[in-house]
N, C-alpha and C positions, 0 to 999 in steps of 0.2 A: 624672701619675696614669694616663698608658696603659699604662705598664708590666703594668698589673693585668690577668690570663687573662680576655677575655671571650666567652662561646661565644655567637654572635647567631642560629643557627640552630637551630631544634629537633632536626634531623637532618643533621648532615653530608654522607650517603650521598644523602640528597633533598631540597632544601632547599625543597620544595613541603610537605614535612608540617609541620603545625601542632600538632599533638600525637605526645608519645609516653609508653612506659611500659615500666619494668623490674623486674625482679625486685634488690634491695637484695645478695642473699647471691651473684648472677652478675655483681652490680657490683664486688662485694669480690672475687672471683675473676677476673676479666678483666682489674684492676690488682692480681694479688696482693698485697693488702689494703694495697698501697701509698694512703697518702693522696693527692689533690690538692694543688695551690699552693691558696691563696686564690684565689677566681675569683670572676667576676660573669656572669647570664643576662639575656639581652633579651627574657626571657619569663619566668612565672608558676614556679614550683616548690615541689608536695606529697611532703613524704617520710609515708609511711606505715607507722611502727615496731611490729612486732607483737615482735620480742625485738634488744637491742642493749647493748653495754660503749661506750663511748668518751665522743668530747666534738665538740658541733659549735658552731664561732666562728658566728657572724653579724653583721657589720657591727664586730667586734673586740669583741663581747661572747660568753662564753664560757658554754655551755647542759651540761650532763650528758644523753648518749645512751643510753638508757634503755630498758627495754620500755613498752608502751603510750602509746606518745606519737604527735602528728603535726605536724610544720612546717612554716610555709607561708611560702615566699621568695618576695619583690617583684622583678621586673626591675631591678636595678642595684645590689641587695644583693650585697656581697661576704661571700661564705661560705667555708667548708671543713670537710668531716665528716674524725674522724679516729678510726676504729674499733679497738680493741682486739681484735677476733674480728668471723667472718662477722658481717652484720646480718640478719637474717628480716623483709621487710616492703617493699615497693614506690616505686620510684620515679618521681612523675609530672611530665611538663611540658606546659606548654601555651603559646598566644602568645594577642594580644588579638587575630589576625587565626580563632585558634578559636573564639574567645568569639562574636564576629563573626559566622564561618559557621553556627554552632549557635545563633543566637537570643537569646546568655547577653548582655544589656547589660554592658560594662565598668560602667555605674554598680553594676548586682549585687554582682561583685566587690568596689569600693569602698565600699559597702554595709556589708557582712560585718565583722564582729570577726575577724578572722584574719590579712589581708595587712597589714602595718607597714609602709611606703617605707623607715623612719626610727626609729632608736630600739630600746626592747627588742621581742624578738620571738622572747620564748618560745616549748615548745613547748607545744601542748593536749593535756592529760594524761587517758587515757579509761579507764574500767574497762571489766573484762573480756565487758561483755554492748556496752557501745559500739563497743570495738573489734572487736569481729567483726561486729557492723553494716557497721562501714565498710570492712572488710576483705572482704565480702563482695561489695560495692561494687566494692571493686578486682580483685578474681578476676575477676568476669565482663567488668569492663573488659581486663583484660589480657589473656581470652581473646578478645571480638570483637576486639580491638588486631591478632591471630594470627593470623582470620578473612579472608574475603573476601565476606563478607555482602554485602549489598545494604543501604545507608543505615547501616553501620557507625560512622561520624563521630557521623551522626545520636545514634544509640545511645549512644555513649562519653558525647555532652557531656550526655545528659538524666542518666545515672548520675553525672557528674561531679558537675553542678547539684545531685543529692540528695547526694552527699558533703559538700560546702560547704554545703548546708543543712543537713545533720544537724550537721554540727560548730561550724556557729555557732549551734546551740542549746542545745550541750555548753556554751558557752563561759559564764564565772560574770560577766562582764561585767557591770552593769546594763545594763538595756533601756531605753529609753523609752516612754512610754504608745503605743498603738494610733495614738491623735490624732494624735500629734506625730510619731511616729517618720519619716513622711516630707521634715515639714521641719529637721526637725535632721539626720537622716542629709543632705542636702542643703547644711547649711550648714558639717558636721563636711570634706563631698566638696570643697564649692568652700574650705573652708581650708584644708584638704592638698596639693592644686593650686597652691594662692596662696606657700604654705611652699614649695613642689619651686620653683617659680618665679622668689620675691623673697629668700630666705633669707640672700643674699651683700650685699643693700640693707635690708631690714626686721628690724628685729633684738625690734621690741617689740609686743605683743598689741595697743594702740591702732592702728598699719597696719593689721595686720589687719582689724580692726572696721572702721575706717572704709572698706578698702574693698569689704567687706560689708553696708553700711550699714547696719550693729547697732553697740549700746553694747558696749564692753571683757568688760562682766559679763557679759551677755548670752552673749557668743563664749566666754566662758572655763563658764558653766554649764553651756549644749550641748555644748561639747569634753569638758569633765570627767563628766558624764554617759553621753555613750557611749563614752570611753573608759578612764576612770579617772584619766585625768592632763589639767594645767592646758593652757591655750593657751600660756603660757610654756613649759611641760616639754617641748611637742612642739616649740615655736620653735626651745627651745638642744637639744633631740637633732641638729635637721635640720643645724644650723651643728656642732656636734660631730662628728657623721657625715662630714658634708662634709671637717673639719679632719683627722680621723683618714685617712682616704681621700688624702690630698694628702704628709702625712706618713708614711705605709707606703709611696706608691707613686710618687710625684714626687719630682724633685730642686728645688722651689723651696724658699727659706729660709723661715725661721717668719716672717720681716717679711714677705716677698711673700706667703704665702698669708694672714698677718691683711689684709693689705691687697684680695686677695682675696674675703677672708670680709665684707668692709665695717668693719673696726676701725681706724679712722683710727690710732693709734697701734699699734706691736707690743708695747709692755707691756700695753696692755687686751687684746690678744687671747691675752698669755701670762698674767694674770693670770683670765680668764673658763676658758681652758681645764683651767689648773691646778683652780678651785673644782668643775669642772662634772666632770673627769678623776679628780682626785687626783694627777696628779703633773705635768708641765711640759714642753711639747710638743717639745722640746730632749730629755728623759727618754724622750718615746713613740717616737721615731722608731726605726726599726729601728738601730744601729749596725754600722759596717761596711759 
């Protein structure tokens, strides 16, 4: 699985910066609209689409590149945009060591309806009074970015913060009540955690609950509450993901990575992936 491109620094040239930001249509020009491998970032990434043609994979699910949209990539999500024509619209990255400096709690972050570790992760589709909100956002970040102001950082991440707050207000998600919402967004945090962690040993929503110290139901109405999908849905994306990732980009066999994955058998992990896939992990693998 290292085979797969991963960039761990925000900046190559300084590997002291924690943020940066580009212009989309000087991306496409700098690699003559040549696409990327599939790659993975050790840090946070917002595309910010004001006009675009193509298609962007995420995690080996396949998104339509679009106008008015904005994506938001997790560190260790494998991506690749693959544009038909220039894109008009901004590229931002950040690490949790910005989040850090500027005050933003990584709980924030994980917070938000917008970052996915795991699973789908669409894009957030804005009309045309949202998107110049946010893109408004982004000009002026792009220009202190340019800048040598004084407390510039400063600056970027409080503009950042209003970006990710306007857009997980966009987001048609349900919410939960006022009341609750800090302890469900807490309990939704520490089970994402628990998933990235046990997902190769815990295969079923009861682990999890219990250790939570909540009932099954309980964890699966919080889950499906803020996010729309069960506590099972995000269990098998997390082992899906994982499985897809080992078969694009390792040479172990489908036994060794079910054994892996925790499938004591290789027929249960070729029969789970087949139901959860649609087609047969022997099928997914690249050929050749």
């Amino acid at each position: 699985m290292d085979a797969v491109k991963t960039y761990e620094v925000v900046n190559k040239a300084d590997s002291s910066l924690s943020f940066g930001i580009s212009k989309m249509e000087e991306i496409y020009l700098k690699h003559k609209g040549k696409p990327d491998e599939p790659h993975r970032h050790d840090y946070f990434t917002v595309l910010i689409v004001q006009t675009a043609k193509g298609k962007h994979f995420i995690d080996f699910s396949e998104y339509a590149l679009a106008n008015n949209q904005i994506f938001f990539i997790s560190p260790g999500q494998v991506h690749q945009v693959i544009e038909e024509q220039a894109s008009v619209g901004f590229s931002m990255v950040f690490s949790h060591q910005f989040l850090v400096k500027n005050n933003i709690p990584v709980r924030f972050i994980a917070d938000l309806n917008l970052f996915n570790d795991f699973g789908e992760s669409p894009p957030l589709m804005l009309n045309e009074a949202e998107l110049s909100k946010v893109n408004g956002y982004a000009k002026e970040i792009f220009e202190l970015n340019q800048s040598d102001i004084a407390f510039k950082y400063e600056a970027i991440g409080s503009l950042l913060k209003l970006i990710l707050i306007q857009c997980n207000n966009i987001c048609s998600l349900p919410k939960a009540t006022e009341q609750s919402l800090a302890g469900q967004s807490s309990i939704l945090g520490q089970f994402k955690t628990l998933i990235d962690e046990h997902h190769q040993t815990w295969h079923t929503t009861t682990e999890y609950a219990d250790a939570l110290n909540i009932s099954p139901d309980h964890l699966n109405r919080v889950v499906k509450m803020q996010t729309g999908k069960t506590a099972k849905e995000h269990i098998q994306s997390r082992i899906i993901v994982a499985a897809k990732r080992y078969l694009y980009f390792s040479e172990l066999s489908t036994k060794e990575i079910g054994y892996t994955l925790g499938f004591s058998e290789p027929a249960n992990f070729s029969a789970f992936f087949k139901n959860c896939v649609g087609t047969s992990p022997s099928k997914f693998r690249p050929q050749g």
